[in-house]
ZAMARGU-4260 file (C-alpha; in steps of 0.2 Angstrom, whole numbers, plus 5000, padded with zeros to 4 digits):
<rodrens>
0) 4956/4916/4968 | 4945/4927/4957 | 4953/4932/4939 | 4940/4949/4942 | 4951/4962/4946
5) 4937/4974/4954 | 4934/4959/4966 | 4952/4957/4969 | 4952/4976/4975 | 4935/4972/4987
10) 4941/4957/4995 | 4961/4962/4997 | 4966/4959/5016 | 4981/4964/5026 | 4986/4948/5035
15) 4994/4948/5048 | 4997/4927/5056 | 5004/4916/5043 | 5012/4901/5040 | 5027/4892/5040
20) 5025/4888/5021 | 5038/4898/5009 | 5034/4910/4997 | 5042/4903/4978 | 5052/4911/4968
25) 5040/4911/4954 | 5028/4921/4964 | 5040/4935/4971 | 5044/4936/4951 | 5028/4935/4947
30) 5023/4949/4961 | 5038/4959/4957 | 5034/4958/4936 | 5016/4966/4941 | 5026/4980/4952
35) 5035/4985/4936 | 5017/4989/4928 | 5013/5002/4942 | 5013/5021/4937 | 5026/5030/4938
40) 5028/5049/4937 | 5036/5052/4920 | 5038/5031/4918 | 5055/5038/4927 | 5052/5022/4936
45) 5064/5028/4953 | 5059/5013/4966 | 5069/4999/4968 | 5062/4981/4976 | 5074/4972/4987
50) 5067/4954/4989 | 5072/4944/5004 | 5067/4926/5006 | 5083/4922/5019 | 5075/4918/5035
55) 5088/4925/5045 | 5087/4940/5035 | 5070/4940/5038 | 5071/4939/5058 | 5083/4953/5057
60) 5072/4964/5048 | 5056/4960/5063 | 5069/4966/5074 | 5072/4985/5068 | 5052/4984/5061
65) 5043/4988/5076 | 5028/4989/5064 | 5031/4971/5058 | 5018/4960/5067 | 5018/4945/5055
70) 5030/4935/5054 | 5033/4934/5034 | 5042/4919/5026 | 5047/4932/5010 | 5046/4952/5009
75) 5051/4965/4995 | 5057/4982/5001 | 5053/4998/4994 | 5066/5008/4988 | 5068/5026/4982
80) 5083/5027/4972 | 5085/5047/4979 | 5102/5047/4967 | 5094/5043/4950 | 5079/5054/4956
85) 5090/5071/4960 | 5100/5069/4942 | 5082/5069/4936 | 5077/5085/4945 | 5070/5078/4957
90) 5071/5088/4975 | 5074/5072/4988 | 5059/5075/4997 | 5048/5076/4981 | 5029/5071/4985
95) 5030/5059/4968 | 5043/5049/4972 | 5032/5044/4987 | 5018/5045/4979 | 5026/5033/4966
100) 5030/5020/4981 | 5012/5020/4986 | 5005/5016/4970 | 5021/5001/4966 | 5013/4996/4983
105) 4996/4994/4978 | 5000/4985/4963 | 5012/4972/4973 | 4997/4970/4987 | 4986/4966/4975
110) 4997/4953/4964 | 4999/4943/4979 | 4981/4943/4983 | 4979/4937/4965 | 4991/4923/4968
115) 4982/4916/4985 | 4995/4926/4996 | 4994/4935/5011 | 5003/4950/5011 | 5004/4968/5023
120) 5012/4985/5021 | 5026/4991/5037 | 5031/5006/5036 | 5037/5008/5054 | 5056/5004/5054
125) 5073/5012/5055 | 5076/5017/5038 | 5094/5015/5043 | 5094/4999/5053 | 5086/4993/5035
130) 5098/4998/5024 | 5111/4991/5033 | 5103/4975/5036 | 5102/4973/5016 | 5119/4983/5013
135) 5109/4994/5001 | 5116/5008/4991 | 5119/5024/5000 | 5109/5033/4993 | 5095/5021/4990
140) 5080/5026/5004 | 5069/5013/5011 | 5052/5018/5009 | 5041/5001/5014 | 5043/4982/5015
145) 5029/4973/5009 | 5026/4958/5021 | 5022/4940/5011 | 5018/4922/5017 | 5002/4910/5017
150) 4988/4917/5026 | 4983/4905/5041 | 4967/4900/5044 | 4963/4911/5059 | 4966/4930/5059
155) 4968/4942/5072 | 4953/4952/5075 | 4957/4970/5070 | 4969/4980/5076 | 4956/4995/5079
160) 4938/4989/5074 | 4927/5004/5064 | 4914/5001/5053 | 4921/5001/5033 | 4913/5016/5025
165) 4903/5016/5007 | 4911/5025/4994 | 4895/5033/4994 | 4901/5041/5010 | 4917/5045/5004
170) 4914/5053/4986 | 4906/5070/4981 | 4900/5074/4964 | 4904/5088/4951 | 4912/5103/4961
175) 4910/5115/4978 | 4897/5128/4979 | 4909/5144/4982 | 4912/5146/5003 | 4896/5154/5013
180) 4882/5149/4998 | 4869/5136/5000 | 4877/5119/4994 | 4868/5112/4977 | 4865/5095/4971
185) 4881/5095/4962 | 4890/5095/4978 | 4882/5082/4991 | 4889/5067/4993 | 4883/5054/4984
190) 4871/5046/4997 | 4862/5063/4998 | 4857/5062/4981 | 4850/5046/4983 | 4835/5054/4993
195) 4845/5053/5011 | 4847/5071/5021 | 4863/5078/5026 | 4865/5088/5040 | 4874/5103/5033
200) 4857/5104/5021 | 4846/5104/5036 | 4857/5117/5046 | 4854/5130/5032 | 4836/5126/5028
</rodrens>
């Protein structure tokens, strides 16, 4: 596996058959050590990781994860710990603390890329069924399990095929012209800029 970390981001997968062969411990640390890097609003540091390598445990999570295809031979669960968050000031339903899971998330996707493993994000359960099945702290909320085995050789073709968008498409440069004026080079997209023509310029032309 590639040491660049920009072709670690282009080449990252979600995998959804894998094997039989388990995840070690090693690399669960190793996943979880690169998840403690992760930003974090305020380095408050308010998600917890719950790592399960118990088949049976495992089984019983498929069941209450309807958006669990693979069948994983380790995950880590994605905790908010809403009790540490609300001494902080936190309101429960604060956009950072999620914001916060996403970008742990990332981070742990990408380890286990790093490492030669197949991993996927579910965040269709029952957050209930979850923290019961682990016998979490009450006021610990799951947020996302993070799925983790060896890839096998074949994959499913994609769940809904679409065509992967540059970031050309997908980025604008500078800022907006103000509403109801002419948009200016500094706005376009990027391809625009490149020679190509969009069709809001040729509507007001």
């Amino acid at each position: 596996m590639s040491d660049d970390p920009l072709a670690l981001i282009r080449t990252r997968r979600v995998i959804r058959a894998l094997t039989d062969e388990p995840v070690e411990r090693a690399q669960l640390e190793r996943i979880l050590e690169a998840a403690s890097h992760a930003p974090s609003a305020g380095n408050r540091r308010l998600q917890r990781f719950v790592a399960v390598e118990d088949a049976a445990t495992l089984r019983v999570l498929r069941m209450v994860a309807p958006g669990m295809l693979q069948r994983p031979t380790a995950a880590i669960v994605i905790f908010v710990d809403v009790g540490a968050a609300v001494e902080y000031g936190f309101a429960p339903g604060s956009r950072g603390l999620y914001i916060d899971v996403g970008t742990a998330a990332q981070t742990m996707l990408l380890a286990a890329h790093a490492l030669g493993l197949g991993s996927g994000p579910v965040t269709s359960f029952s957050r209930a069924a979850v923290g019961a099945v682990l016998n979490a702290p009450p006021d610990w909320s799951p947020e996302m399990v993070i799925c983790l085995g060896h890839p096998a050789p074949t994959q499913p073709p994609a769940m809904v095929p679409v065509r992967r968008r540059s970031w050309r498409e997908l980025a604008h440069w500078g800022r907006f012209a103000p509403s109801g004026t002419r948009q200016t080079d500094a706005a376009v997209p990027y391809r625009d800029q490149l020679g190509y023509s969009s069709l809001r310029q040729a509507r007001d032309s």
